[in-house]
Backbone bond lengths (Angstrom), bond angles and torsions (degrees), N, CA, C in turn:
res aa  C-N    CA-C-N  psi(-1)  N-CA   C-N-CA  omega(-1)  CA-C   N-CA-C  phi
1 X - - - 1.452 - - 1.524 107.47 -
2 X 1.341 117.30 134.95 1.384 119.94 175.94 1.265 119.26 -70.75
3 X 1.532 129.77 173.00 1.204 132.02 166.42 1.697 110.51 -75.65
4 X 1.387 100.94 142.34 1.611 109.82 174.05 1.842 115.67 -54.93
5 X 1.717 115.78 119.29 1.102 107.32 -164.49 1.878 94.33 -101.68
6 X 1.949 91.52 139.17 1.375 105.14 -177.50 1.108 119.40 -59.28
7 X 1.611 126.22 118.77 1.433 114.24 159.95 1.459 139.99 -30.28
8 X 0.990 123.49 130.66 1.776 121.99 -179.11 1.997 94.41 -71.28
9 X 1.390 105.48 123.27 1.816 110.09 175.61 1.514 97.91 -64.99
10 X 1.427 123.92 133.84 1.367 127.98 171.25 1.351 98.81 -106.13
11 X 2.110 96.29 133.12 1.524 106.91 166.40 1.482 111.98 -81.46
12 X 1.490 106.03 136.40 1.605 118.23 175.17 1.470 94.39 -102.94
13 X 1.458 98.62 146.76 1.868 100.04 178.46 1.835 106.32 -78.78
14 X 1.778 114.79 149.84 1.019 79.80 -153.52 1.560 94.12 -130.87
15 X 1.551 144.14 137.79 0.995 118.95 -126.66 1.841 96.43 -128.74
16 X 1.392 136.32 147.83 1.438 135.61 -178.89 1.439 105.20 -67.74
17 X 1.360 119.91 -172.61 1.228 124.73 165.84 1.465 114.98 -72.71
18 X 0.928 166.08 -41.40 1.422 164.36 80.39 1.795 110.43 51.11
19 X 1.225 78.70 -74.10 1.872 94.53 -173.92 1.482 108.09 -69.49
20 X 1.525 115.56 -3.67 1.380 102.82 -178.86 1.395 106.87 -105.73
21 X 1.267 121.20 -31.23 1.070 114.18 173.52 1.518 129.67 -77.54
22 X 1.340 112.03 -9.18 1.709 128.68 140.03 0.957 111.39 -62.60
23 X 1.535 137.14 -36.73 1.397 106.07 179.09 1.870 108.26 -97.76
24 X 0.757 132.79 -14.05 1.459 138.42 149.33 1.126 122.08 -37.04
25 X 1.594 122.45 -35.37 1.372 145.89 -171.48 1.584 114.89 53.40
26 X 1.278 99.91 40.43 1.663 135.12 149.66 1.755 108.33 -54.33
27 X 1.359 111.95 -39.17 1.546 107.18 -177.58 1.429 110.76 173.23
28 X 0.985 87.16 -177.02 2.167 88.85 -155.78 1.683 100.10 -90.27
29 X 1.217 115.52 -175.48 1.552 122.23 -171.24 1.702 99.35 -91.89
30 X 1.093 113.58 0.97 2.194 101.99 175.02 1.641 95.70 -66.39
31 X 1.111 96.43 115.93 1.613 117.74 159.53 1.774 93.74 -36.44
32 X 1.017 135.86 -53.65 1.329 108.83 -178.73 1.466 136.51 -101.65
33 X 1.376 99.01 35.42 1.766 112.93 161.15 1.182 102.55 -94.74
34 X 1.203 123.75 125.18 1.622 149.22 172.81 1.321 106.46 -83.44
35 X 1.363 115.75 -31.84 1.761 124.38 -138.08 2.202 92.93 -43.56
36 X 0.781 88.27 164.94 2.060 81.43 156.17 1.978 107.18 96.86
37 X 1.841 87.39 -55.70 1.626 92.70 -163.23 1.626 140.08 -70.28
38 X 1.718 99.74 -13.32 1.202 107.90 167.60 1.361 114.40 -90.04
39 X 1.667 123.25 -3.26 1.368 121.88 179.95 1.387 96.15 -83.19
40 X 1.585 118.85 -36.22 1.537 103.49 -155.00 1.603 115.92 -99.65
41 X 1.617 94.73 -14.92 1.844 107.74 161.50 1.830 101.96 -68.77
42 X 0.935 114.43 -15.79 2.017 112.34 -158.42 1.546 83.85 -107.78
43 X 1.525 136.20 -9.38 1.192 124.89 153.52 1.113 111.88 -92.91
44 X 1.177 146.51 -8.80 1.117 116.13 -177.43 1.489 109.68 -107.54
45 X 1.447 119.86 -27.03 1.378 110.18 161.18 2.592 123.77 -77.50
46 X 1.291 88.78 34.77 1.377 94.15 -173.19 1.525 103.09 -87.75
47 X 1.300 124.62 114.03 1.597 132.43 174.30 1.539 117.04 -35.52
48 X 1.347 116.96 -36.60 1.477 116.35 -173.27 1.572 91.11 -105.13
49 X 1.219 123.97 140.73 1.663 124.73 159.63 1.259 126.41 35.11
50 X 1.402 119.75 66.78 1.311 154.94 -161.67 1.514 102.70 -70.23
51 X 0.947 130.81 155.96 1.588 126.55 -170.36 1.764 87.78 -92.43
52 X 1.414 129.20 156.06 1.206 121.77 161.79 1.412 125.78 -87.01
53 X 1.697 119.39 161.46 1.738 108.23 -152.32 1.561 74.39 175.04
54 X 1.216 99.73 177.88 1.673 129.60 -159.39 1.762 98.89 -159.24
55 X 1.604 106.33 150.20 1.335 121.02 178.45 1.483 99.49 -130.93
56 X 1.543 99.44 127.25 1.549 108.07 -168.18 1.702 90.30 -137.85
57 X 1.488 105.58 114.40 1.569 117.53 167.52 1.727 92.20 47.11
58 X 1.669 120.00 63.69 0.809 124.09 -166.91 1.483 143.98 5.01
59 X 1.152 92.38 40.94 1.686 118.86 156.85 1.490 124.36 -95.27
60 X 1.597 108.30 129.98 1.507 108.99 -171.42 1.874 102.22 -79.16
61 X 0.959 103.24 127.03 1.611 103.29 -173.24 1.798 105.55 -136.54
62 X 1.360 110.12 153.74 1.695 122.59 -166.27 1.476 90.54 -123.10
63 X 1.151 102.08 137.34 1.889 114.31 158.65 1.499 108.19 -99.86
64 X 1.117 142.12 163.43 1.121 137.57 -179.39 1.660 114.58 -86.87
65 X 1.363 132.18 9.17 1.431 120.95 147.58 1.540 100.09 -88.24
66 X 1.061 131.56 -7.86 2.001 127.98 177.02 2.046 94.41 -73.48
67 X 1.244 103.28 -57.06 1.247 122.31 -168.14 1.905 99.02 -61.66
68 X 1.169 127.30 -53.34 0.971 112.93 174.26 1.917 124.68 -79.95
69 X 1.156 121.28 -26.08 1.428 113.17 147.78 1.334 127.55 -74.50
70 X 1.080 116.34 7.42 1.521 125.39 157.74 2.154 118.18 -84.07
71 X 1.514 96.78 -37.53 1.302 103.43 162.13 1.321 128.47 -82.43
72 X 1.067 112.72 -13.49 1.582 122.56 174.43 1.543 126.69 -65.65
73 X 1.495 83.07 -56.71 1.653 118.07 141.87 1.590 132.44 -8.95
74 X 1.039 103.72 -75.02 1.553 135.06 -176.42 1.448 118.29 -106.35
75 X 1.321 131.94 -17.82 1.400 120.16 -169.82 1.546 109.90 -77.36
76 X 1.179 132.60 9.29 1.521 131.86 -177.31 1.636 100.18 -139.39
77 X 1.217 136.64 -5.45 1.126 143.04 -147.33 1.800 95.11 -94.46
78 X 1.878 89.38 121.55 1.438 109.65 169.33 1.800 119.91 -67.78
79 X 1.088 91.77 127.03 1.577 99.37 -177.76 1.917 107.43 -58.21
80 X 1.431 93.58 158.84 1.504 94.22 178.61 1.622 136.18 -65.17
81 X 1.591 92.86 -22.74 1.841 119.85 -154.74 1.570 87.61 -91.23
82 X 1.046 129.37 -27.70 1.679 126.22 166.31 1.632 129.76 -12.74
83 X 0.681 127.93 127.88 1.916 125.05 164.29 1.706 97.75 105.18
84 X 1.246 113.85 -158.47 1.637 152.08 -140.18 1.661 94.85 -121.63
85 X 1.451 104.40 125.08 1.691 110.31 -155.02 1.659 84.96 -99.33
86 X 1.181 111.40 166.13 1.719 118.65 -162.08 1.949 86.03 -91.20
87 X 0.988 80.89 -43.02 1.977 89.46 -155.20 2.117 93.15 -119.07
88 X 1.606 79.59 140.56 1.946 94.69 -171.47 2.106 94.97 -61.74
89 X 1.455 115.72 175.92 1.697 115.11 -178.13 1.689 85.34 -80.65
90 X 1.185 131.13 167.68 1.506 151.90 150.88 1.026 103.92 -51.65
91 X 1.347 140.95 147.80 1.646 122.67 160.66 1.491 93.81 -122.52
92 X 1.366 128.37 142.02 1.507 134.02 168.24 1.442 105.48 -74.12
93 X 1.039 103.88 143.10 1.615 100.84 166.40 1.250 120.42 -118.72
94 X 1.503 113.03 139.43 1.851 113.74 -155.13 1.236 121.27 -58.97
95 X 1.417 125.39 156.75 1.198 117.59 -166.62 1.477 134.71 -64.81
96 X 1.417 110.55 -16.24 1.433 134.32 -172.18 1.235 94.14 -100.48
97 X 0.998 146.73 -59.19 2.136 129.46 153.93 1.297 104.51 -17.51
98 X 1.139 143.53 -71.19 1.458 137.88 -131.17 1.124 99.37 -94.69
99 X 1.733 136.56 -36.93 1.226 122.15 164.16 1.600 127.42 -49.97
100 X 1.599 127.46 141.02 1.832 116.93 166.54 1.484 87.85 -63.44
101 X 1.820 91.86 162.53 1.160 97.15 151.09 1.306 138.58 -67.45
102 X 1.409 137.51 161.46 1.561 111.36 165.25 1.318 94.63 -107.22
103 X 1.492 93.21 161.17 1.770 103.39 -178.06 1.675 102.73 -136.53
């Protein structure tokens, strides 16, 4: 029996915060749509089940199997604010209510 032959490491292209959330279709390519990046930086630093990502010359960077178990992830995923609230909203009451009258 031969010796086990080493896999060749395959490069995945690998994408910034920007470019991932373009390719996520989080938001369009104008340099000034943000939309996407504080969700996917606030996943990846989250203590329980962190989205996966790589740090390259301390840059947060996605390969596209990160990017696609990141959509896998989330594409059916119930929002948090969902269901039957424990306690009714506060309601303020206007300012001209709360004063007595004067007489």
């Amino acid at each position: 029996m031969s010796a086990p032959r080493k896999l060749e490491p395959i490069l995945e292209a690998h994408y910034n915060i920007k470019a991932a959330t373009v390719r996520l279709g989080l938001a369009t390519e104008d340099a000034e749509d943000k939309r996407g990046q504080k969700w996917l930086r606030d996943g990846v630093n989250r203590k329980v089940d962190p989205f996966p990502h790589a740090r390259m010359a301390g840059q947060l960077v996605f390969t596209e199997s990160h990017l696609a178990e990141i959509s896998v992830r989330h594409e059916s995923r119930v929002h948090g604010n969902t269901g039957k609230r424990n306690r009714p909203i506060a309601r303020r009451r206007a300012a001209n209510s709360a004063a007595p009258a004067a007489t």
